[in-house]
DRENPAGU-266469 format. One record per residue: x, y, z of N, C-alpha, C in turn; residue number from 0; residue in one letter. Coordinates in steps of 0.2 Angstrom, whole numbers, m for minus. Layout:
N
PT; X; Y; Z; X; Y; Z; X; Y; Z; NUM; a
...
//
This chain:
197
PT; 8; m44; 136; 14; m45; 140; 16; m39; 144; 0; x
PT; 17; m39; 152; 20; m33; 154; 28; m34; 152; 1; x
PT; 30; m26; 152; 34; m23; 151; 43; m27; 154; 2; x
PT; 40; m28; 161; 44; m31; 165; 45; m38; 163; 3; x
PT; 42; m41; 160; 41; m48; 158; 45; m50; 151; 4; x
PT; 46; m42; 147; 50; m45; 140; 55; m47; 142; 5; x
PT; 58; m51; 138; 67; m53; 138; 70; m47; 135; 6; x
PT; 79; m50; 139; 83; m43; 140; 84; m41; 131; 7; x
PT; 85; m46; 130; 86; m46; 120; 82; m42; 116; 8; x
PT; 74; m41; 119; 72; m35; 116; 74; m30; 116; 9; x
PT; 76; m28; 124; 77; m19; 123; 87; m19; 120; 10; x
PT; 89; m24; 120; 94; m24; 115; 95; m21; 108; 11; x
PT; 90; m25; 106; 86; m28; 99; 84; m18; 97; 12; x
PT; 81; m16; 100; 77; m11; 102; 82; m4; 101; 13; x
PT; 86; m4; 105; 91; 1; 107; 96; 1; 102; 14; x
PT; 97; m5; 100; 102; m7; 94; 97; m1; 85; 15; x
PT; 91; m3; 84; 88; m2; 79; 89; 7; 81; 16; x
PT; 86; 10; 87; 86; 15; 87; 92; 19; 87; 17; x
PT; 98; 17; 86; 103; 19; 86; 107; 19; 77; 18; x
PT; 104; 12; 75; 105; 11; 67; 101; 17; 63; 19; x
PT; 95; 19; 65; 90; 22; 65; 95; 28; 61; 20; x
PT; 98; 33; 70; 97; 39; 68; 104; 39; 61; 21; x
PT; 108; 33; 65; 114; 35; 58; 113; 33; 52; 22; x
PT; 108; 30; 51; 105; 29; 44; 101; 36; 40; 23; x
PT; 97; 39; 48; 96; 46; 43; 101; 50; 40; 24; x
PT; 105; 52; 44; 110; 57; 45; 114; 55; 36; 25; x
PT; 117; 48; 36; 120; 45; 31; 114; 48; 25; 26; x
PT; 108; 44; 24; 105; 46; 19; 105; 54; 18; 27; x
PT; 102; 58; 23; 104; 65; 20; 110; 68; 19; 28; x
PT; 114; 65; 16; 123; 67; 16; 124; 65; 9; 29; x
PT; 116; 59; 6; 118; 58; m1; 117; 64; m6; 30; x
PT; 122; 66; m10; 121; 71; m15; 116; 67; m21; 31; x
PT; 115; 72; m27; 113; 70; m33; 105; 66; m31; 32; x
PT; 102; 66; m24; 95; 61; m26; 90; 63; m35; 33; x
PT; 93; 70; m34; 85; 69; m40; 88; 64; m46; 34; x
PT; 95; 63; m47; 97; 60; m54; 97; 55; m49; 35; x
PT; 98; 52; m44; 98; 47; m43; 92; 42; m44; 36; x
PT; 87; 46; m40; 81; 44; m39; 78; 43; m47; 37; x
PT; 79; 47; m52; 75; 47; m60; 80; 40; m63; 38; x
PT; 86; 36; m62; 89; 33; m62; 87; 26; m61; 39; x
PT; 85; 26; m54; 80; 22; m50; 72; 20; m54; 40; x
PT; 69; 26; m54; 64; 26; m59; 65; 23; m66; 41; x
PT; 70; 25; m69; 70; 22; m76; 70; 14; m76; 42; x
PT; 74; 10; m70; 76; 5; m68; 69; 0; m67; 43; x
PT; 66; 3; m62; 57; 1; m62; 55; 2; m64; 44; x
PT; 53; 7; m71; 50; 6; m74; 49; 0; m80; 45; x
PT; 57; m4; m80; 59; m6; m85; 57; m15; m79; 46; x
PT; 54; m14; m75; 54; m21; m72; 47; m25; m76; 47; x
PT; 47; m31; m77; 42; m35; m77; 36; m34; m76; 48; x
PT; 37; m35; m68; 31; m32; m63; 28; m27; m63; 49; x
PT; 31; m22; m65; 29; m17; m65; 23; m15; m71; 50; x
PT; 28; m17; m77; 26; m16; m81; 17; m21; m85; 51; x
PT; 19; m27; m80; 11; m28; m81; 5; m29; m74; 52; x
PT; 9; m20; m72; 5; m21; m65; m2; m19; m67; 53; x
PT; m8; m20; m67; m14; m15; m67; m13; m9; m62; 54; x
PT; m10; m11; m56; m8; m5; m49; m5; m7; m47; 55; x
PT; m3; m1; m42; 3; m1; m37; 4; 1; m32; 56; x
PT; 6; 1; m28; 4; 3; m22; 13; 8; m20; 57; x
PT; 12; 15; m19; 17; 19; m19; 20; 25; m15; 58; x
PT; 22; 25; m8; 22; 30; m4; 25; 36; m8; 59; x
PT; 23; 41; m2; 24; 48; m8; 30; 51; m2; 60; x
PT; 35; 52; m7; 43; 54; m3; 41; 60; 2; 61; x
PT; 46; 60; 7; 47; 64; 12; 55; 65; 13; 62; x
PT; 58; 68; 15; 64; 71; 18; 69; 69; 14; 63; x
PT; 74; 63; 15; 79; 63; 11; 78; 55; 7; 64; x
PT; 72; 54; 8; 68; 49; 3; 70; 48; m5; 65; x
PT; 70; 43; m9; 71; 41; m15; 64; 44; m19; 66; x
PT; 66; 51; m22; 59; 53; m24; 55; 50; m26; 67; x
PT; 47; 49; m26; 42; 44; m30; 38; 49; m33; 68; x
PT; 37; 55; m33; 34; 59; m38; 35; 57; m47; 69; x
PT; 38; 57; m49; 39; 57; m57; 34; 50; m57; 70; x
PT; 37; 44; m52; 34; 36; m55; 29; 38; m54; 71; x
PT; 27; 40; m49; 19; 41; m49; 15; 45; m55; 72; x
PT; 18; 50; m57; 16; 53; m62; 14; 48; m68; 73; x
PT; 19; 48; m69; 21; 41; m76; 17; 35; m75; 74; x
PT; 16; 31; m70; 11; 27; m68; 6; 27; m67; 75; x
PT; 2; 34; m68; m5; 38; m66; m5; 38; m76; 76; x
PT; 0; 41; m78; 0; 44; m86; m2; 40; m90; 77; x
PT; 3; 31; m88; 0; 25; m91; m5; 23; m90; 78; x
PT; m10; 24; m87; m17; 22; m85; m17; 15; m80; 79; x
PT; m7; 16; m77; m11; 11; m69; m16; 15; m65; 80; x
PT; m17; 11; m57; m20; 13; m53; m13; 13; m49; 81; x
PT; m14; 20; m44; m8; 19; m39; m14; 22; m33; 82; x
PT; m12; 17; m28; m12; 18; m22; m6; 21; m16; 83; x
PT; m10; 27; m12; m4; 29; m6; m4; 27; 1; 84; x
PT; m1; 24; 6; m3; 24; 14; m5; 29; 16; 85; x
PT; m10; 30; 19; m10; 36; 27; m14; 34; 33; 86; x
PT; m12; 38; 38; m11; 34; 45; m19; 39; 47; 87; x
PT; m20; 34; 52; m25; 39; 53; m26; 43; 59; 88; x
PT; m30; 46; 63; m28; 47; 70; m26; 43; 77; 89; x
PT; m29; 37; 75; m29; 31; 79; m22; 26; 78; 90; x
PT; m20; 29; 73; m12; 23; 71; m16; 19; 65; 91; x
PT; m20; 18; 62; m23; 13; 59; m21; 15; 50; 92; x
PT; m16; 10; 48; m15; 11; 42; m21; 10; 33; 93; x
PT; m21; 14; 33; m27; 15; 25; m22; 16; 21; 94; x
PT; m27; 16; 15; m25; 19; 9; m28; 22; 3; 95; x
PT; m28; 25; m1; m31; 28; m6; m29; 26; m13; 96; x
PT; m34; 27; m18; m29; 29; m24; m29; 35; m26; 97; x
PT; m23; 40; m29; m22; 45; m31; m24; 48; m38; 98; x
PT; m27; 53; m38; m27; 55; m46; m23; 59; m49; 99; x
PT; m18; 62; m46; m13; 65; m49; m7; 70; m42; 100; x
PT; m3; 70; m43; 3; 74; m39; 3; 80; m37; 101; x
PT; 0; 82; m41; 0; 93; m39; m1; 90; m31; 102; x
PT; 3; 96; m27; 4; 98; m20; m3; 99; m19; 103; x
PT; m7; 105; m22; m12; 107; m19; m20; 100; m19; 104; x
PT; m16; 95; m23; m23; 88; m21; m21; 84; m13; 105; x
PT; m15; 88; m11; m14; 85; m6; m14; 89; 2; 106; x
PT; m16; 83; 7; m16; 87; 13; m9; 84; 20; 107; x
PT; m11; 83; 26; m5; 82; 29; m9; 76; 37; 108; x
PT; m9; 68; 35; m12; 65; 38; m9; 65; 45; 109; x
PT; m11; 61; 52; m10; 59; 56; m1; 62; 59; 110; x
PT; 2; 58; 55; 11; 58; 56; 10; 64; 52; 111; x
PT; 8; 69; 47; 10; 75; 46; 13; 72; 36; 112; x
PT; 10; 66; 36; 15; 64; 28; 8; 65; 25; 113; x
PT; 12; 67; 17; 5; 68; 12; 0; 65; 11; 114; x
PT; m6; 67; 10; m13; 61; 10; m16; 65; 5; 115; x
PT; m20; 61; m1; m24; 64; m4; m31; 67; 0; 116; x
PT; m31; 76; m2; m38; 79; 0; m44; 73; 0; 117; x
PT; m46; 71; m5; m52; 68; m6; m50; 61; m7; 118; x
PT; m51; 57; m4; m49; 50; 0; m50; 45; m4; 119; x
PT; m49; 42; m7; m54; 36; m12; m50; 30; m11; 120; x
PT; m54; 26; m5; m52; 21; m2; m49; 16; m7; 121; x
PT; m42; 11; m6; m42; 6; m9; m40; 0; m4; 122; x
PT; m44; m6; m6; m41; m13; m4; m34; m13; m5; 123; x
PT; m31; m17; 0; m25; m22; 0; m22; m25; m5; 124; x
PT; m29; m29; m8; m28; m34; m13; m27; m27; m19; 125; x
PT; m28; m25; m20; m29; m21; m27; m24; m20; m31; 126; x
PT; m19; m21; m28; m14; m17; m31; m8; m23; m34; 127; x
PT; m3; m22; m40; 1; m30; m39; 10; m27; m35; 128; x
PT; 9; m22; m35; 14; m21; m33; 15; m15; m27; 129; x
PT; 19; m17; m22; 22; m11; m16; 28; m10; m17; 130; x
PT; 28; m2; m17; 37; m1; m17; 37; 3; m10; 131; x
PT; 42; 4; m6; 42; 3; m1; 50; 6; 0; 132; x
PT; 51; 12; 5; 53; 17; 9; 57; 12; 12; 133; x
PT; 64; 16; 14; 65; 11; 19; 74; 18; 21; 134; x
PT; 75; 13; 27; 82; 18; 28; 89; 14; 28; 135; x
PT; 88; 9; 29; 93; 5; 27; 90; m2; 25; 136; x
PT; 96; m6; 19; 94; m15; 20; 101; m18; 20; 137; x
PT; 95; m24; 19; 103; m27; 19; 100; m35; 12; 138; x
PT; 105; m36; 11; 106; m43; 5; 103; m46; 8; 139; x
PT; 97; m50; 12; 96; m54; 12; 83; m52; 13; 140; x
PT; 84; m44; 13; 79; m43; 10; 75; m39; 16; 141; x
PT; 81; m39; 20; 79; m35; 27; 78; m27; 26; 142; x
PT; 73; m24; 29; 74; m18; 29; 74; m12; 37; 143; x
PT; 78; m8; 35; 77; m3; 42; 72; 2; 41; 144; x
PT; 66; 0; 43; 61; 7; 44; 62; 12; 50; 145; x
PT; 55; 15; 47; 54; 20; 55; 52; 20; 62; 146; x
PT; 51; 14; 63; 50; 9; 69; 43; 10; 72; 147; x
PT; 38; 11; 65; 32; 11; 67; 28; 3; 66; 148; x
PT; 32; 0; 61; 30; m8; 59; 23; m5; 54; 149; x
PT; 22; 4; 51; 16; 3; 48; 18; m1; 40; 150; x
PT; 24; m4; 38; 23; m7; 31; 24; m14; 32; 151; x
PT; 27; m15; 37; 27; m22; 41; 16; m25; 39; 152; x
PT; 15; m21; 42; 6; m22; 42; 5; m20; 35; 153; x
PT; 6; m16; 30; 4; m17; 22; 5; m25; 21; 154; x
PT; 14; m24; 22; 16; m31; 17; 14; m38; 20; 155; x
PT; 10; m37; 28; 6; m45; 27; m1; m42; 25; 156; x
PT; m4; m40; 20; m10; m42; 20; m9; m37; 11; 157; x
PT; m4; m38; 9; m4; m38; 3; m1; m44; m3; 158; x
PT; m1; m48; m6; 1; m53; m13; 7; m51; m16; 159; x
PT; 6; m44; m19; 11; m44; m24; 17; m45; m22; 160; x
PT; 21; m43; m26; 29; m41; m26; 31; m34; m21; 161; x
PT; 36; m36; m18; 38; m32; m14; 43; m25; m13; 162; x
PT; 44; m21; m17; 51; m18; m19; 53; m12; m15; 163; x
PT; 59; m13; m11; 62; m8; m8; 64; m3; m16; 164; x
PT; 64; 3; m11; 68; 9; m16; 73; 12; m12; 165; x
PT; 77; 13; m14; 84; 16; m10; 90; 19; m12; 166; x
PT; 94; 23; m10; 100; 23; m14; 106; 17; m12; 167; x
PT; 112; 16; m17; 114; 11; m14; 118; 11; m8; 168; x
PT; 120; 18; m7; 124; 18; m1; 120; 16; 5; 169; x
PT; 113; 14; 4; 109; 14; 12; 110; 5; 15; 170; x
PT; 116; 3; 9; 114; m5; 10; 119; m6; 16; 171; x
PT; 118; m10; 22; 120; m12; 26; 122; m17; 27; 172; x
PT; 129; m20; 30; 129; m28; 31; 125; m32; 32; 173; x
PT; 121; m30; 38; 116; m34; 41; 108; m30; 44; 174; x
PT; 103; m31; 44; 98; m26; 47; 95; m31; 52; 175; x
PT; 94; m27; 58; 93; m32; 64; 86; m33; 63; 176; x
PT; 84; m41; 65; 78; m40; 63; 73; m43; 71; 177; x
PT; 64; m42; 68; 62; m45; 73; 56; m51; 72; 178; x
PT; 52; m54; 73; 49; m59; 72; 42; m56; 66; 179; x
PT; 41; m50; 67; 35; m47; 63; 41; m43; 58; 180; x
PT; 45; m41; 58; 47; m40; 53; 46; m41; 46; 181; x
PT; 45; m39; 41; 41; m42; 33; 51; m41; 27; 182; x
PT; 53; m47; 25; 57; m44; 20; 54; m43; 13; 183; x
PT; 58; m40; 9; 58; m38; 3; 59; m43; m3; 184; x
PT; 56; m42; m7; 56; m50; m14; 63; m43; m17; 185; x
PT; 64; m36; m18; 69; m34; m21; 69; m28; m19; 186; x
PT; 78; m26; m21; 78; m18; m19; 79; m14; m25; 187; x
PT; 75; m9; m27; 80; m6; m33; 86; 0; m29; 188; x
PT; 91; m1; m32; 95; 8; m30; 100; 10; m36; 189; x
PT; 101; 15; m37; 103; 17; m46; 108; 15; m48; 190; x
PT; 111; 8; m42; 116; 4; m47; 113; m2; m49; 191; x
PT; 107; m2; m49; 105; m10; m52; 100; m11; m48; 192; x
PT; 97; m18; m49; 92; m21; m45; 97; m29; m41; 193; x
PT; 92; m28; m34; 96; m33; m28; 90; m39; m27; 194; x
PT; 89; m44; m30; 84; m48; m31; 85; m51; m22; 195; x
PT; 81; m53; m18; 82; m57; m14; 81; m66; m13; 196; x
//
């Protein structure tokens, strides 16, 4: 579809998100307390179901003012899950890996500049029962604000499991605007509870 031929509603749609965008960073870095927050969160998942009888999991590795995933990862490495991370590649094309352990030094800086394990060990889609999943705002009905690349939008169709936003509670929003490709979430954890959709 050229350019000129979208409808007016997208670049609404568009300019509306980009806009929710920046004041959802701004807001999230303004939260104090993340590391008790975030191990608060963690204790929360670890206490879930899913979780607990995942074989794997599939786990982005935090960046900027992110719900830290270092410790889960640890601990989910510790129990003898399998965790899996995203990285992008030079082309945009989203992979994944599994991780053998957190030290900074097993890690390098892929495509977008986010952590990638040095030595690569591809995993399937299917592999994993559970995604937990980044996000910068949602809302009750399971919606999430990404970074408006659609790269988790593309995990979560072509993954099974359970779906879990991680967050703090302040990131919840009335409403998240959404788009046709958009994927929601089965739940959000943030350190006042779990938000079932």
């Amino acid at each position: 579809m050229q350019e000129s031929s979208l409808p007016s509603d997208f670049y609404l749609l568009a300019k509306q998100k980009r806009r929710m965008r920046r004041e959802a960073h701004a807001h999230r870095d303004l939260i104090t307390d993340r590391d008790k927050r975030s191990k608060v969160i963690q204790e929360l998942i670890e206490n879930l179901v899913a979780y607990r009888e995942a074989q794997a999991i599939h786990c982005y590795l935090a960046i900027r003012s992110e719900v830290e995933t270092r410790h889960l990862i640890a601990a989910a490495l510790a129990g003898g899950k399998g965790v899996a991370c995203p990285l992008v590649d030079a082309q945009g094309v989203v992979q994944h890996s599994w991780l053998t352990g957190i030290d900074p030094a097993l890690f390098t800086r892929d495509a977008l500049g986010l952590p990638q394990p040095n030595q690569l060990s591809p995993a399937r889609a299917d592999a994993w029962q559970v995604t937990f999943v980044p996000l910068l705002a949602f809302d009750r009905t399971g919606y999430r604000l990404g970074y408006g690349k659609g790269y988790y939008d593309q995990i979560l169709d072509t993954t099974q499991g359970l779906a879990v936003g991680i967050a703090f509670a302040a990131q919840e929003v009335a409403s998240v605007p959404r788009e046709p490709h958009d994927r929601p979430l089965d739940l959000v954890v943030t350190e006042e509870g779990l938000i079932w959709m």
